[in-house]
Steps between C-alpha positions, in 0.01 A plus 500: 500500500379287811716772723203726385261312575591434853484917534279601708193689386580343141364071698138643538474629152644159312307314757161672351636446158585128553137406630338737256710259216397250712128558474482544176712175405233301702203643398592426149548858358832504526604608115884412573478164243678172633559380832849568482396879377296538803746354761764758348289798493404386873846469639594820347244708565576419915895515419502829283406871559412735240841640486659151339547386198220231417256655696250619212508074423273474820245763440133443279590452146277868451820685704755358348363625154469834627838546667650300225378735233530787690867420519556464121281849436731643793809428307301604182482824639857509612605423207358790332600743760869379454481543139480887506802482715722249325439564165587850495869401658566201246427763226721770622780363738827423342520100443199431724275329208850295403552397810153355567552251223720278785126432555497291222774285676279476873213346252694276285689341840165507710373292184740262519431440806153397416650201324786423803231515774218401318250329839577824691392722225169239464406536906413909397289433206115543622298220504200456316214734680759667726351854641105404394676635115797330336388209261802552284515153284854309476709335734764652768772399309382624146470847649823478713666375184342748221588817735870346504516504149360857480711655808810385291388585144346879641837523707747447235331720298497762677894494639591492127239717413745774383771311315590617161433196340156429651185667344402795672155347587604210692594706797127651574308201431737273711405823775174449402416128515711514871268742615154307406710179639570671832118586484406135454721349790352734729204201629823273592651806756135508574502162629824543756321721658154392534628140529868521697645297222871615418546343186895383404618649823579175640660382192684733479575563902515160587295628820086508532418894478188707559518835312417744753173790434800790461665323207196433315366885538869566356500250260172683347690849455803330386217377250368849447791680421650149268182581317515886445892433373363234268214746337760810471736179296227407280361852377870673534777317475644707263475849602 
């Protein structure tokens, strides 16, 4: 990140950033909370350009609500778009809707996970008045520990959805409660990007990691399409 800084034509642009930050800090109308809050914002807002993750953390609480919610009505959209395409193929393609239900085993292990690396999971969660608009009440680790619970639950249901000896609803309502669950995660992939924060990477790496702008604009089609195969599960997974 500081190797971008040092570009160039990118120095005068942080420079006007960091004494605009500046400014504002010491004229008291700096909205950034705590010293601590301000120092951060400060050092990243001179570090960062708008192409790295964390960047939308530096900007007026008013822009980050708008690109933040423009995100989530972009992958709205997407999501929508993709479902014309997918859910045509799961109905008619030869083992395509059985096939999805290994699904069901990505969820269930990724909830596990919420349990094994529990303070990674936590550093994602938004914090109270994140954006200018989430106020969602509960800790960090109720949330982290709640979606676990439910990523497992949805998942299991849904890779044993079509067993003969399990009821033939269990299938699209474990489909079904994955797919409002991968709605309500959404503000935690929200926060890696605005904020730079990679979660149980390093747990699980061992190594510090930045998640770079290219894998979070995949990560929200991988999201897109998860979501479109999760709606043609829940209103047709028996054909």
């Amino acid at each position: 990140m500081a190797a971008i800084a040092r570009v160039g034509f990118v120095q005068p642009t942080t420079r006007l950033i960091g004494n605009g930050l500046r400014g504002r800090a010491s004229a008291g109308r700096f909205r950034g909370g705590s010293k601590v809050a301000i120092d951060r914002r400060l050092r990243m807002a001179t570090e960062l350009s708008p192409l790295d993750s964390g960047y939308i953390s530096t900007l007026p609480k008013g822009q980050q609500a708008a690109i933040t919610l423009g995100i989530s009505v972009g992958i709205a959209l997407g999501t929508v778009a993709l479902i014309d395409l997918v859910v045509p193929v799961l109905r008619h393609a030869p083992y395509a809707l059985p096939a999805s239900r290994l699904l069901g085993f990505v969820y269930a292990f990724a909830g596990f996970g919420h349990f094994q690396y529990l303070d990674g999971f936590c550093k994602v969660m938004p914090e109270r008045g994140e954006w200018g608009w989430w106020y969602l009440p509960g800790s960090a680790k109720f949330h982290v520990l709640w979606t676990g619970v439910a990523e497992i639950a949805g998942g299991l249901a849904v890779l044993g959805g079509d067993l003969p000896f399990i009821p033939l609803w269990v299938g699209p309502w474990g489909a079904a409660g994955l797919f409002l669950l991968t709605i309500c995660v959404t503000p935690a992939n929200l926060r890696s990007i605005t904020h730079g924060e990679s979660g149980p990477v390093k747990e699980m790496t061992g190594q510090e990691a930045t998640i770079p702008a290219p894998a979070h604009v995949f990560r929200a089609l991988l999201q897109c399409g998860l979501l479109a195969i999760l709606y043609s599960m829940a209103t047709g997974y028996h054909p």
